[in-house]
C-alpha positions as CSV (number, residue, x, y, z in Angstrom):
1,X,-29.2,-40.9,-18.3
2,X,-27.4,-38.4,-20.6
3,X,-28.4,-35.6,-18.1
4,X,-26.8,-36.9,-15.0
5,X,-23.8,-37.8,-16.9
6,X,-23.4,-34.0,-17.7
7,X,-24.4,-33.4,-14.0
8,X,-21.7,-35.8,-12.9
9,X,-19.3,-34.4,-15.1
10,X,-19.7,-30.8,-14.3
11,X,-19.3,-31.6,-10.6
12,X,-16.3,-33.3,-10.8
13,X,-15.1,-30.5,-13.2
14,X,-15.8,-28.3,-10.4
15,X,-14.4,-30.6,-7.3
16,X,-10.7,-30.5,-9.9
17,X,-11.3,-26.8,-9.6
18,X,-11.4,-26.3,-6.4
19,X,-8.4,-28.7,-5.1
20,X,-6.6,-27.1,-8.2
21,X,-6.9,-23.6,-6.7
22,X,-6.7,-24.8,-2.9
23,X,-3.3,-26.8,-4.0
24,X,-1.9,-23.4,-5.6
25,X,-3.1,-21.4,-2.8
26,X,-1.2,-23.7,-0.2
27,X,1.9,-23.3,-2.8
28,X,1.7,-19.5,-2.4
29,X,1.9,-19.3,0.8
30,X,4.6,-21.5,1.8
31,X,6.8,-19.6,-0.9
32,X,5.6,-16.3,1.0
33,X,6.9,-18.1,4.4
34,X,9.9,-19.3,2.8
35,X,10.6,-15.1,1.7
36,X,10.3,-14.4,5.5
37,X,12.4,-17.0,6.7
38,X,15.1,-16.1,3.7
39,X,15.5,-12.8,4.9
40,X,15.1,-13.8,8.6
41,X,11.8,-11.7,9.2
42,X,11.0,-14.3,12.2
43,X,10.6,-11.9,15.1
44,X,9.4,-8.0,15.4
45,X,12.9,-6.8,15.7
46,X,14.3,-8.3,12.6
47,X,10.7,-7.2,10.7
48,X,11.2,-5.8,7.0
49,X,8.9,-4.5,4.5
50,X,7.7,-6.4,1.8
51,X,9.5,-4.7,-0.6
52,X,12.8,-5.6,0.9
53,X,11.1,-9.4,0.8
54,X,10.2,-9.1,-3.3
55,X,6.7,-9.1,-2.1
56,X,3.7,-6.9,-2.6
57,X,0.5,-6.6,-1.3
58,X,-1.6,-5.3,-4.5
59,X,-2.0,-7.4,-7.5
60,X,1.5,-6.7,-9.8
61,X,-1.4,-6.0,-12.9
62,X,-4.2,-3.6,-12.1
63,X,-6.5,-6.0,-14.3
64,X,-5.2,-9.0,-13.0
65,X,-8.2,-10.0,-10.8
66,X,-6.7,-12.4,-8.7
67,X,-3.4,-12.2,-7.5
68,X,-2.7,-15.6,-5.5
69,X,0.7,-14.3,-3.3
70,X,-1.0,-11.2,-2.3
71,X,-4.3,-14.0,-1.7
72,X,-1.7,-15.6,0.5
73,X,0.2,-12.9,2.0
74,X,-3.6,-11.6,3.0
75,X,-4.6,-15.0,4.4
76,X,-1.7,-15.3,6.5
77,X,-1.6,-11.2,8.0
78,X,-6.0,-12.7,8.6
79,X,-4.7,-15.7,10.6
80,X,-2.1,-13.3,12.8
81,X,0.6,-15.8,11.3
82,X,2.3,-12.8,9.3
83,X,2.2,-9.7,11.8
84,X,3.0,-6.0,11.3
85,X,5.8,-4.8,13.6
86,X,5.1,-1.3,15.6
87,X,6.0,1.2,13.3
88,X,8.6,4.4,14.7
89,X,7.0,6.9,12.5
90,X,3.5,6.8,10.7
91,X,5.5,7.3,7.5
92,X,7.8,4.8,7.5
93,X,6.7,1.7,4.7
94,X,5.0,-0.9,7.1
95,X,7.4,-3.9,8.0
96,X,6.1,-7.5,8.8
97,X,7.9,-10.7,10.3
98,X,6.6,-14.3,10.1
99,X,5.8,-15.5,13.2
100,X,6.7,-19.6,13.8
101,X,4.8,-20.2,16.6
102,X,1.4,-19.3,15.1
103,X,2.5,-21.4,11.9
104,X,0.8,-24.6,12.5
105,X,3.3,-26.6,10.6
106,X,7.2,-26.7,10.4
């Protein structure tokens, strides 16, 4: 009985975890969508870099082993919902825009 208590209780230890980390995630990336939108990166020709945006795209601390905005920023550029606009010049910093009509909520 004492066993599958512990078991019990680990799992839902685990379960909080998870929606924990899923429910920050989710807060991430709607502050990285509200950046774009501030600065009205919503179409390629009004794309900026991410520095303009207060963003980044490396963890701030280089022993910080999770960084959730860059998480989200990489989630979002994976889903084609944050795209990269055509670069003039290969050295030119990369700029990005939010695109609304791959967002699939308001």
């Amino acid at each position: 009985m004492d066993f599958a208590l512990i078991v019990v209780a680990l799992l839902a230890l685990l379960a909080l975890a998870f929606w924990i980390r899923i429910r920050r995630l989710r807060q991430n990336t709607l502050e990285v969508i509200k950046r774009f939108r501030e600065h009205g990166a919503v179409s390629e020709k009004k794309a900026k870099t991410l520095t303009e945006m207060g963003l980044h795209s490396k963890p701030k601390h280089p022993f910080l082993l999770r960084d959730e905005q860059v998480e989200a920023l990489s989630q979002l550029l994976q889903k084609g919902i944050i795209c990269q606009a055509k670069q003039k010049s290969s050295s030119e910093e990369p700029k990005f825009y939010f695109d609304e009509q791959k967002y699939p909520m308001p």
